[in-house]
N, C-alpha and C positions, 0 to 999 in steps of 0.2 A: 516777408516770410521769417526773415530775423526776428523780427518786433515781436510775433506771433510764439516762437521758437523761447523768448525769453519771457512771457507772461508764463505760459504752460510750466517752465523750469519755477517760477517763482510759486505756482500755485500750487506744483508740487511739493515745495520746501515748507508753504504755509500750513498744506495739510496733514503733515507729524503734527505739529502742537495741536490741531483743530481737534483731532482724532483723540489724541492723549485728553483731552480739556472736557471733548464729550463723553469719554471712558467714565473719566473720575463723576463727570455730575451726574452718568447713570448710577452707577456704587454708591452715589450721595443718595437718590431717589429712592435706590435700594436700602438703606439704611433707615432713612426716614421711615421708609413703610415699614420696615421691621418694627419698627421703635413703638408705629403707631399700632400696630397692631398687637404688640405685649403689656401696652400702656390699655388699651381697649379687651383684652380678654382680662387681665387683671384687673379692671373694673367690673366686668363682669362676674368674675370669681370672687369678688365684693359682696356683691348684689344677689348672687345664690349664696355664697355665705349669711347674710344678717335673713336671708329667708328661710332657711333651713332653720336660725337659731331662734327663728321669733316662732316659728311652726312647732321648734321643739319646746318652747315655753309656754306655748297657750294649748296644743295638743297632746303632744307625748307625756308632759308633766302629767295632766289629769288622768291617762291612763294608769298612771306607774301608782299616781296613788290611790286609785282603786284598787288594786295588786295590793300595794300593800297590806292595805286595810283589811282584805279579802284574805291575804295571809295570817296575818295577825289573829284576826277572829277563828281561820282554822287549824292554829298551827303548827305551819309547814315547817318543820322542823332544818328541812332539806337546805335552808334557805337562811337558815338562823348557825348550824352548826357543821355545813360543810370547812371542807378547806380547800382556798383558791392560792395559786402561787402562780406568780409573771416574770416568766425569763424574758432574755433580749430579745429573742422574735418567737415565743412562745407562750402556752397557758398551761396550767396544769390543777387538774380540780380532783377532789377525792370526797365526792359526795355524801352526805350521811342520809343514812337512810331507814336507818335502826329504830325505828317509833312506828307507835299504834297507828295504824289507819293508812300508813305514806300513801299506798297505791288508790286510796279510795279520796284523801285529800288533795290528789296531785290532779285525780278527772272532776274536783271540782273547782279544782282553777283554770282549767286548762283554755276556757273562752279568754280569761283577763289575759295568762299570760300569754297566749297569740298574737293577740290585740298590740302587747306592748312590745312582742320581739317581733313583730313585723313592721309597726312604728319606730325601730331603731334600727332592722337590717334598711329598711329604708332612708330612714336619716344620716347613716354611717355611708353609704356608696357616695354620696355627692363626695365624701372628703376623700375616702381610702383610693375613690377614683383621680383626684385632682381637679374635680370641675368644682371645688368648691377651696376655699383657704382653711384647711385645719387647724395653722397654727392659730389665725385669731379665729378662729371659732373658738379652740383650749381654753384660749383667755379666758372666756366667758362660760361655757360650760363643761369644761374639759373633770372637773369634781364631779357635779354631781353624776354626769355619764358614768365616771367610771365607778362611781356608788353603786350606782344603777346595777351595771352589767358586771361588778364583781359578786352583787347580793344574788344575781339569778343568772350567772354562768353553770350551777349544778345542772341546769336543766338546758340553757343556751348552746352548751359544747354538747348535750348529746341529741340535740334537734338540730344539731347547724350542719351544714352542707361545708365540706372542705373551702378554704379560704371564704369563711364565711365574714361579711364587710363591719359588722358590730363588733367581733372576738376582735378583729383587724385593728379594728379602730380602737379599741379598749388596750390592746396591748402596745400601742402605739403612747398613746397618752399617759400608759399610767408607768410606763420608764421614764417617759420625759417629769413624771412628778416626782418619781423617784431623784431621777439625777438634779430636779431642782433645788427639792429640800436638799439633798448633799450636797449642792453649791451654795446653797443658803446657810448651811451649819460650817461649811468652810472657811465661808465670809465673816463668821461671828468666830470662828477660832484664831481667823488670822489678825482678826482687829481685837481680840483680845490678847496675845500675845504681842501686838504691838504697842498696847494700852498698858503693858505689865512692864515693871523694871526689875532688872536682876542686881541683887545687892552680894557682896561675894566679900566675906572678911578673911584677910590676907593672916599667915601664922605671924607670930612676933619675931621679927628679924628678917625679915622678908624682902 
């Protein structure tokens, strides 16, 4: 009964560490899965990224420049000499409208431009949502987007639906262009005053 009396005591002592040692290699297993699983939606968020970008290069492009084109030959003044301006989480446009025909050349674009704001309310949700990577999608076509959607915001901001995911995305991108080129002219001020020497002639008797 003794013998019996002193296994029990010992197996009691052994199972704190047993307990502690299974703890930790669940929180391991835990970890692990997490890891693999941000490592695996991140690849995904790849993978709807370069689809969206290669969709907006072989689809959307050709839309935009039918629009164009269709503008050009009518025009659309609206589109040539509004004014667009982008605060920090904002847009602000002040349309012109002041020329011959606007209301009878704006229902004759209205099939192209459909076409091409509903090819970029759609292209913009995968990012403005997160199921796709925005920042390298910008890399690539973070310009001409926001060419795009600042040449035909006159008419975007008053057909768009509150938090609409083009304006979203456009004002998103086009600060981040802004604060780039100002880090980029930063970088050339600060390496040109470290490239300059200051020569300082002292009075006589100095």
């Amino acid at each position: 009964m003794e013998h019996l009396k002193n296994i029990l005591e010992l197996l009691y002592l052994l199972s704190g560490p047993a307990l502690v040692l299974f703890a930790y290699k669940a929180l391991e297993q835990i970890k692990v899965t997490k890891d693999l699983a941000k490592i695996n939606a991140k690849r995904e968020a790849y993978k709807v990224t370069a689809d969206e970008c290669r969709y907006y290069s072989e689809k959307i492009i050709p839309l935009i420049n039918t629009l164009d084109k269709k503008v050009d030959e009518l025009g659309a003044q609206i589109f040539q000499k509004s004014v667009v301006k982008v605060g920090a989480n904002s847009i602000e446009v002040k349309p012109f409208t002041n020329y011959i025909d606007h209301d009878d050349v704006i229902e004759k674009l209205t099939g192209e431009f459909v076409d091409v704001a509903n090819a970029l309310s759609g292209f913009s949700t995968y990012f403005v949502s997160g199921i796709a990577d925005e920042k390298l999608a910008y890399n690539t076509l973070g310009r001409t987007y926001c060419n795009t959607v600042k040449k035909y915001a006159p008419l975007l901001v008053l057909i768009s639906k509150e938090n609409n995911s083009a304006i979203q995305l456009f004002v998103i991108w086009s600060n981040r262009a802004i604060k780039d080129k100002a880090l980029l002219e930063k970088r050339k001020i600060e390496e040109k005053i470290k490239n300059t020497s200051e020569m300082i002639v002292k009075p006589i008797g100095t």
